[in-house]
C-alpha positions as CSV (number, residue, x, y, z in Angstrom):
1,X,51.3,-17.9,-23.2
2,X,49.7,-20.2,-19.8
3,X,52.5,-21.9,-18.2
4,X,51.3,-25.1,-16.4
5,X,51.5,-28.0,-14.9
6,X,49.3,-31.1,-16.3
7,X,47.4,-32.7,-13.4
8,X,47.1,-36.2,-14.0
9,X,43.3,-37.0,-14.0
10,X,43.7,-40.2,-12.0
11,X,40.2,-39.9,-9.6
12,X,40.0,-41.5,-6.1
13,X,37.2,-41.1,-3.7
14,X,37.1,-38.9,-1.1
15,X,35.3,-37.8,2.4
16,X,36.2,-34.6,3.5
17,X,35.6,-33.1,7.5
18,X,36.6,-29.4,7.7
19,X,38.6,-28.6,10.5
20,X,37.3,-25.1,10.6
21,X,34.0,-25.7,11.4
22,X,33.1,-23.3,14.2
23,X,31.9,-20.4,11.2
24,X,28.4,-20.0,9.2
25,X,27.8,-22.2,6.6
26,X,28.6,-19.5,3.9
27,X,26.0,-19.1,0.5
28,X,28.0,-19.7,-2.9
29,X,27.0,-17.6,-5.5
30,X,28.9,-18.0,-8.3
31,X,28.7,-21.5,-8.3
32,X,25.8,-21.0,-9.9
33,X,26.8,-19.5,-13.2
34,X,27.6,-22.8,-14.4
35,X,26.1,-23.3,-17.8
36,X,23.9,-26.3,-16.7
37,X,22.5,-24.5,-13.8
38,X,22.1,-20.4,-15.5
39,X,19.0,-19.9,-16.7
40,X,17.5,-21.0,-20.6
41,X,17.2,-17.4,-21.8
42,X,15.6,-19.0,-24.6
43,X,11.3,-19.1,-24.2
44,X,10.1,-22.1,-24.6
45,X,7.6,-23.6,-26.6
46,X,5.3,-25.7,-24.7
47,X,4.0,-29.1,-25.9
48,X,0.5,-29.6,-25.1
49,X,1.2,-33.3,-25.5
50,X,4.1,-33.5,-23.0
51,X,3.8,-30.0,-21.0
52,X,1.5,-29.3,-17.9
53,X,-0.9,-26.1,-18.2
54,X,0.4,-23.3,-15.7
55,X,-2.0,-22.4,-13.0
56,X,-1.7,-20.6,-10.0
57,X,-3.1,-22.0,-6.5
58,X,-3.9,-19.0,-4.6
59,X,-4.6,-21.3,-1.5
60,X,-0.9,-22.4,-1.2
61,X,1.5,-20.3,0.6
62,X,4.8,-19.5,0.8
63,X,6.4,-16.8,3.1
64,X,9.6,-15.4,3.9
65,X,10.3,-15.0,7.4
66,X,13.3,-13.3,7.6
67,X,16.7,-13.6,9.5
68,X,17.2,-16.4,11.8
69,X,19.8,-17.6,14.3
70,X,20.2,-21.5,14.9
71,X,22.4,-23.0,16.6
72,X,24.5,-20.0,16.8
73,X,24.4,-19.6,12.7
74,X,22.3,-17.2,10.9
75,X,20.0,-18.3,8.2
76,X,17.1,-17.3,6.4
77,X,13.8,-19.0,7.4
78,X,11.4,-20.0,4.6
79,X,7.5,-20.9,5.2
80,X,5.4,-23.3,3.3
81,X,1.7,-23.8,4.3
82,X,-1.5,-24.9,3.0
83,X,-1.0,-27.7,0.9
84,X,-2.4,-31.1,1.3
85,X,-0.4,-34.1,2.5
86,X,0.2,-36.3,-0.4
87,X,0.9,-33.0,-2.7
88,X,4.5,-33.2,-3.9
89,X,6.4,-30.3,-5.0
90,X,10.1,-28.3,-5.2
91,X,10.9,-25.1,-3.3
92,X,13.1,-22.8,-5.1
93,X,14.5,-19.3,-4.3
94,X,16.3,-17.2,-7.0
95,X,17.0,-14.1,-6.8
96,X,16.0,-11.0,-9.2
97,X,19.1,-11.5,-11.7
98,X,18.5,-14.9,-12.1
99,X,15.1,-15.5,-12.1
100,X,15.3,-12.2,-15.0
101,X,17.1,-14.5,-17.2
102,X,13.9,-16.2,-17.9
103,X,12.7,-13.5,-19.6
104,X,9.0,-14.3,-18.0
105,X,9.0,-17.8,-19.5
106,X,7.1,-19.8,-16.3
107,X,7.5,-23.1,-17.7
108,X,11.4,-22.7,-18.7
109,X,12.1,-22.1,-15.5
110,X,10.0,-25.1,-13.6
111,X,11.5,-27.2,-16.2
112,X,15.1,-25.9,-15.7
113,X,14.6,-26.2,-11.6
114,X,12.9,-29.9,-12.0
115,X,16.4,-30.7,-14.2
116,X,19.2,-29.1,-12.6
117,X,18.0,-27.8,-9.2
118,X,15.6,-30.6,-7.9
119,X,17.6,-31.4,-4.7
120,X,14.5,-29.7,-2.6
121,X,11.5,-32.1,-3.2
122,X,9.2,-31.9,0.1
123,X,5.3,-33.0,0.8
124,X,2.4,-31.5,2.4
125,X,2.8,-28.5,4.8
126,X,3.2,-26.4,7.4
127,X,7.3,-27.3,6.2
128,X,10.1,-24.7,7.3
129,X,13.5,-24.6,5.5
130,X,16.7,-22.9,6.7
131,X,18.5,-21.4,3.9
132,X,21.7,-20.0,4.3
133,X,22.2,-16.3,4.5
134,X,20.5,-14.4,1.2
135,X,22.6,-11.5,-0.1
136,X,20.6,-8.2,0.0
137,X,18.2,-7.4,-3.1
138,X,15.2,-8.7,-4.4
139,X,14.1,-12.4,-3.8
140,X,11.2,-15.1,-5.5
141,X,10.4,-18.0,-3.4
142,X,8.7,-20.8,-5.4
143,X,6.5,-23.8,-4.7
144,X,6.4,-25.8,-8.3
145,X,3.8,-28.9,-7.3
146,X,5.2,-32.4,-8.5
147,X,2.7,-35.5,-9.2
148,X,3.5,-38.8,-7.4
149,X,6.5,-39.5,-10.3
150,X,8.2,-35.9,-9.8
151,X,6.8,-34.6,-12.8
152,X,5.8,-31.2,-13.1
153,X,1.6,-30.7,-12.5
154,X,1.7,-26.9,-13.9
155,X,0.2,-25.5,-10.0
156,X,2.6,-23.4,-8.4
157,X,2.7,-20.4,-6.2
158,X,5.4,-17.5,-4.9
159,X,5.9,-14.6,-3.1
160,X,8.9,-11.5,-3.8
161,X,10.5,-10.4,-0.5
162,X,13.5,-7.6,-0.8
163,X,16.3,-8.4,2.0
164,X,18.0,-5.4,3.1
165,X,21.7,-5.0,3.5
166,X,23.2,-4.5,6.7
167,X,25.2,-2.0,8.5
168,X,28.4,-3.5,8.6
169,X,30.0,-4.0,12.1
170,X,33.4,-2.6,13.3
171,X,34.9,-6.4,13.2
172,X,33.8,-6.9,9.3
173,X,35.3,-3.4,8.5
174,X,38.8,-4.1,10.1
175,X,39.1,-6.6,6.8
176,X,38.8,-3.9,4.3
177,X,42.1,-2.5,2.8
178,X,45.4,-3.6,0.9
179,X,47.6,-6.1,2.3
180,X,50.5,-7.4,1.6
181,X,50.4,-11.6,2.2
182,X,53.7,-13.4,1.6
183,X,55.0,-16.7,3.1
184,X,58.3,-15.7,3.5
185,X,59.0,-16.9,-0.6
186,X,56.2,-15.2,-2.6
187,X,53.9,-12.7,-1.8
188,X,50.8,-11.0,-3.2
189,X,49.7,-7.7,-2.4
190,X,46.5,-8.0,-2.6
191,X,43.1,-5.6,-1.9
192,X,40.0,-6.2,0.1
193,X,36.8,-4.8,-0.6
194,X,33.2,-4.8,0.7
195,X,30.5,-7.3,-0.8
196,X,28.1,-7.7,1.4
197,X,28.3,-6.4,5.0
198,X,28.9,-8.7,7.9
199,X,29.4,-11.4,5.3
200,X,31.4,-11.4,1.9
201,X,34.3,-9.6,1.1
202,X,35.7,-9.5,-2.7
203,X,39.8,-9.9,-2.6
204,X,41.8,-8.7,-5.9
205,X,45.3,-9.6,-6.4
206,X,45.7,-13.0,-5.7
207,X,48.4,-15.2,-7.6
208,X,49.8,-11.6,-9.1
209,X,53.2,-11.0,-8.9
210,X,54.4,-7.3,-10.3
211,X,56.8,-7.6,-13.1
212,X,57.5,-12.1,-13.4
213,X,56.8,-12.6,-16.5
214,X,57.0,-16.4,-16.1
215,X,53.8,-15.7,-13.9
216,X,50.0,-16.0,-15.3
217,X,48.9,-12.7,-13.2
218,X,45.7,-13.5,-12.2
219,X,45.0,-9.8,-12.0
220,X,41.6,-10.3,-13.7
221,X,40.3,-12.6,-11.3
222,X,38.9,-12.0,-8.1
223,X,37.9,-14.1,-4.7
224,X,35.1,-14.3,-2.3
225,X,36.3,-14.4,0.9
226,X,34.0,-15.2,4.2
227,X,33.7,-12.9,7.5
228,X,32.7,-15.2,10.9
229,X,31.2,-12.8,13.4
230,X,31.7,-15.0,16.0
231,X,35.5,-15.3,15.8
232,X,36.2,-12.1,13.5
233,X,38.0,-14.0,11.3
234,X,38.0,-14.4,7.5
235,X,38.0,-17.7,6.1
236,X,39.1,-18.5,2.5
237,X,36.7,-21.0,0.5
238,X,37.0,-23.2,-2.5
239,X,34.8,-21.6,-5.3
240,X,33.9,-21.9,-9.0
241,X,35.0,-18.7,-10.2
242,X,34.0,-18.8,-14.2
243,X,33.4,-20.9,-17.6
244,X,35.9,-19.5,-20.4
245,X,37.3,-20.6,-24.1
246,X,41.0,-20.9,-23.5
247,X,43.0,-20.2,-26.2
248,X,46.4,-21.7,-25.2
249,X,43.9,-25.0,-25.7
250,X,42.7,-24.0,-29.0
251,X,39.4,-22.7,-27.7
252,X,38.7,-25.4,-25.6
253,X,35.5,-24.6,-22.8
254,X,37.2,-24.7,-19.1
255,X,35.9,-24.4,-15.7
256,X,38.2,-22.0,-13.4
257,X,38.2,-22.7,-9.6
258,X,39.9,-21.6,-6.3
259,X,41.1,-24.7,-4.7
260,X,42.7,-26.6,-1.8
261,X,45.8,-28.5,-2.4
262,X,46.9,-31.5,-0.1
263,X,50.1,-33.4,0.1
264,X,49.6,-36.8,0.5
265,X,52.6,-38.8,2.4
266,X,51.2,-42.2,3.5
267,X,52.6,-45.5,2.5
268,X,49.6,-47.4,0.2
269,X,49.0,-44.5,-2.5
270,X,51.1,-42.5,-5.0
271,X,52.4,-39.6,-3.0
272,X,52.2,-36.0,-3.8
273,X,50.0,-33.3,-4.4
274,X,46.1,-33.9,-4.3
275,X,43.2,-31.3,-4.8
276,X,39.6,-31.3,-3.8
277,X,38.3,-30.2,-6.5
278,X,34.7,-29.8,-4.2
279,X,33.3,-26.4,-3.9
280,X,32.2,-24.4,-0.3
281,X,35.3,-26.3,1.6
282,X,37.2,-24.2,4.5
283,X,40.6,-23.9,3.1
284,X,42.2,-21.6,5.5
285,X,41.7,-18.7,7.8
286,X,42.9,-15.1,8.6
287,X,43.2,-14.0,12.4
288,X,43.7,-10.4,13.3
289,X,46.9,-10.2,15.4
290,X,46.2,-6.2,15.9
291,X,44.9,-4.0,13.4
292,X,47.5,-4.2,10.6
293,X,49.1,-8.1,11.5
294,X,47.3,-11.1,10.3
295,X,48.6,-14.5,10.8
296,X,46.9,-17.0,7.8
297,X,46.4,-20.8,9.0
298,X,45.4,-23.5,6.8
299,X,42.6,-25.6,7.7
300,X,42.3,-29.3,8.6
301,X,40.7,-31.9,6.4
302,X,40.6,-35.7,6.7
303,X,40.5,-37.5,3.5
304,X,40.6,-41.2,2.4
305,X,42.9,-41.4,-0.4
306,X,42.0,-45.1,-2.5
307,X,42.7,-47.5,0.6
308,X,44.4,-44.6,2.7
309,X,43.3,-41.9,4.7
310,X,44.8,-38.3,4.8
311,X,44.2,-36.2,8.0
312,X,45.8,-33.0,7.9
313,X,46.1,-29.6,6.6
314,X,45.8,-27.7,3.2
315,X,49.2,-27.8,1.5
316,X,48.1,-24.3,-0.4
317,X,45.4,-22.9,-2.1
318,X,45.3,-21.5,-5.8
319,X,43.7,-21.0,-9.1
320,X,43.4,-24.2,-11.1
321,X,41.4,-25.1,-14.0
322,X,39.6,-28.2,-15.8
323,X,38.9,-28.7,-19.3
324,X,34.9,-29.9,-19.4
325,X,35.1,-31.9,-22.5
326,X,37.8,-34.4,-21.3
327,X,38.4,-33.3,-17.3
328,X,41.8,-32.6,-17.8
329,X,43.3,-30.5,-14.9
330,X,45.8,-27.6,-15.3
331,X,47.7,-25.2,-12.7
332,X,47.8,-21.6,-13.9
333,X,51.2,-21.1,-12.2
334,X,53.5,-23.9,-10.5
335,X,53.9,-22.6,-7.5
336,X,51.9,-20.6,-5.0
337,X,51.9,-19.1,-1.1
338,X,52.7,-22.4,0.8
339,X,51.5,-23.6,4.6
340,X,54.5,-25.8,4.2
341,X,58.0,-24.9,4.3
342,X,60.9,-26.8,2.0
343,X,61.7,-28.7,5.2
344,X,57.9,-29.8,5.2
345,X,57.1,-28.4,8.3
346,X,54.3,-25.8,9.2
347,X,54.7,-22.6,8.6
348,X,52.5,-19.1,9.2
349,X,51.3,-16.8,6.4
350,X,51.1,-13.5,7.3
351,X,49.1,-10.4,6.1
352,X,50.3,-6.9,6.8
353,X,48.1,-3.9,5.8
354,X,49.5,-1.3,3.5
355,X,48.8,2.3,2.4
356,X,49.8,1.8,-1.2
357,X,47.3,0.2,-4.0
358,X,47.5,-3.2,-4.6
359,X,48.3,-4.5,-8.1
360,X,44.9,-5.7,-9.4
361,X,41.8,-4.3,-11.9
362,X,38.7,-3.6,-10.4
363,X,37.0,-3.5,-14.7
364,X,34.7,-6.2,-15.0
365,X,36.3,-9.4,-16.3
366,X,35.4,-10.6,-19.6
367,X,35.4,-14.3,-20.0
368,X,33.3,-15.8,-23.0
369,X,31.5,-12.2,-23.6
370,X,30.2,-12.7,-19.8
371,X,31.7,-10.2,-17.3
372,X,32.2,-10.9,-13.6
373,X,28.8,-9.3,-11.8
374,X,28.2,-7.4,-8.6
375,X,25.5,-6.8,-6.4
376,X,22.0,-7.5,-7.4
377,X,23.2,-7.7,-11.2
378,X,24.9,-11.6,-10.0
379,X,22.7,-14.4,-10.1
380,X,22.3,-15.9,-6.8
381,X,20.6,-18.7,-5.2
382,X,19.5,-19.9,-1.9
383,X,20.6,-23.2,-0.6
384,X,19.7,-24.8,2.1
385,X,21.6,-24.8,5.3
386,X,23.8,-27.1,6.1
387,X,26.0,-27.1,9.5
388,X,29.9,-27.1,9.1
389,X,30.0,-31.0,10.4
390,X,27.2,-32.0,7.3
391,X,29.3,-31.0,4.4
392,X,31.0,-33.4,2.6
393,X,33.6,-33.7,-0.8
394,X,33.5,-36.4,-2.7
395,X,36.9,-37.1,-4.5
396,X,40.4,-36.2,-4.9
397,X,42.4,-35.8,-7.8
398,X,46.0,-36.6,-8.0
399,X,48.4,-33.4,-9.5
């Protein structure tokens, strides 16, 4: 049985600044498991009323050009040339996983980019795109040509590139291990593995408590968590972690997140607990203090709250979940690691390295017959990069 705590569902806009915003812009896999943005493993069957013939233009190019550093962020630098002026048309890069999912049905796929995926509409070339940082494994880059109304012509071209993994550096290593984290009230021991070197680590155990059996144990779940070689830090990010059939809701369909939580205290809005329920957001991050002390800080975010304006830190951070048919969201557990103490007054996390094994399942989670995937099995994306001081969130949502 879920205990929770309803969230009302009361919805007032938001912009959102990071105060951590001296890391890479990180890439956001999972995110893109959603259902409306996975892939129509379905072949289609084309209309020859309504659907474009597929052709190949061997004269347009696309190129990938490997690892870049701008502005003191890497990112991955894509090439389009060859194609006239007034030619419209959508770059997309999938990787092997996702673009698999087609099952080699061409015109599925344009039509599922042009739907859900069309945010990267350019015209004419030589263009070059910054993407963030692709995850090693195999890659397709994409040109899908567009007429004057967006519509899909049927000429496209692409290229396969394979990005290697890299040999992960003494300062992403020092991560890797069990901790315990605790804020002085509650405390996880949790476990921190490799995911991709010199970027992404996977962390088990979060919101598990050993033997509370008021306590949802999240011990099926797992985080991505963010390594900055700049600062050696590790930076904790909100993230869509799955789509599942709840059955304490009578099979309802609900989307499971990592969030921030803030705690509103100004004079023209209902106080209390907010969350941004925006993905990619800083939420917090993890300093070395030696090799086995970590102090956790929250992260800053300024936020305008109906006719106010919130400029602080994260209260906490923690699983949450909404119900997709009515929006509808619901804590798994009522409380959580805190930034705050009673007194409301700042207060460290701290992580301390362990020799024991933390209490979490490294099995793959099974959510609605889909497990959680790993390596190049996971469906991943490239996005475009975006500095720290471009991203924005859009609304809050009062607890």
């Amino acid at each position: 049985m879920k205990f929770y705590r309803y969230l009302m569902a009361a919805v007032v806009m938001a912009a959102v600044l990071s105060g951590c915003r001296t890391r890479v812009d990180p890439y956001y896999p999972r995110g893109n498991q959603r259902p409306d943005n996975s892939g129509n493993q379905q072949p289609s069957t084309p209309d020859p009323q309504t659907d474009p013939e597929l052709k190949l233009n061997s004269t347009w190019q696309i190129t990938y050009e490997g690892r870049k550093v701008v502005s003191g962020a890497y990112t991955e630098e894509i090439h389009v040339n060859n194609i006239p002026a007034n030619q419209n048309y959508l770059v997309s890069v999938i990787n092997k996983a996702n673009y698999s999912t087609y099952g080699g049905d061409l015109l599925a796929f344009f039509k599922n980019e042009l739907e859900h995926n069309s945010d990267y509409v350019y015209q004419g070339a030589p263009e070059v795109i910054q993407f963030g940082r692709f995850r090693h494994g195999t890659w397709y880059a994409f040109v899908i040509g567009l007429d004057s109304g967006k519509k899909l012509t049927g000429e496209y071209t692409y290229c396969k590139f394979t990005v290697e993994e890299e040999e992960p550096s003494a300062g992403y290593l020092s991560w890797l291990g069990n901790w315990t984290v605790s804020d002085g009230r509650i405390s996880y021991n949790i476990q921190i593995s490799q995911e991709e070197a010199n970027q992404v680590y996977r962390l088990d155990g979060w919101e598990v408590i050993e033997g509370n059996s008021d306590w949802v144990q999240m011990n099926l779940e797992y985080l991505e968590t963010f390594f900055e070689p700049s600062d050696g830090r590790m930076y904790f990010v909100s993230q869509y972690i799955t789509t599942y059939e709840d059955d304490d809701l009578d099979g309802a369909k609900v989307d499971e997140l990592f969030l921030g939580v803030i705690d509103y205290d100004g004079i023209t809005e209902e106080m209390g607990l907010y969350i941004v329920p925006d993905e990619g957001i800083d939420l917090a991050y993890a300093q070395l203090d030696d090799e086995e002390h970590v102090t956790v800080r929250p992260c800053n975010i300024k936020v305008n709250v109906g006719n106010d304006i919130f400029d602080g830190k994260f209260f906490c951070m923690q699983y949450i979940y909404q119900e997709v048919d009515n929006g509808n969201w619901h804590y798994y557990n009522d409380d959580s690691i805190s930034f705050f103490d009673n007194a409301g007054g700042l207060q460290d996390v701290t992580m301390v390295k362990t020799k024991g094994n933390a209490n979490v399942s490294r099995s793959a989670v099974q959510r609605n017959g889909k497990a959680h995937l790993t390596g190049e099995d996971k469906p991943l994306r490239g996005k475009v990069y975006v500095p720290r001081e471009g991203k924005r969130a859009v609304k809050a949502v009062k607890f």
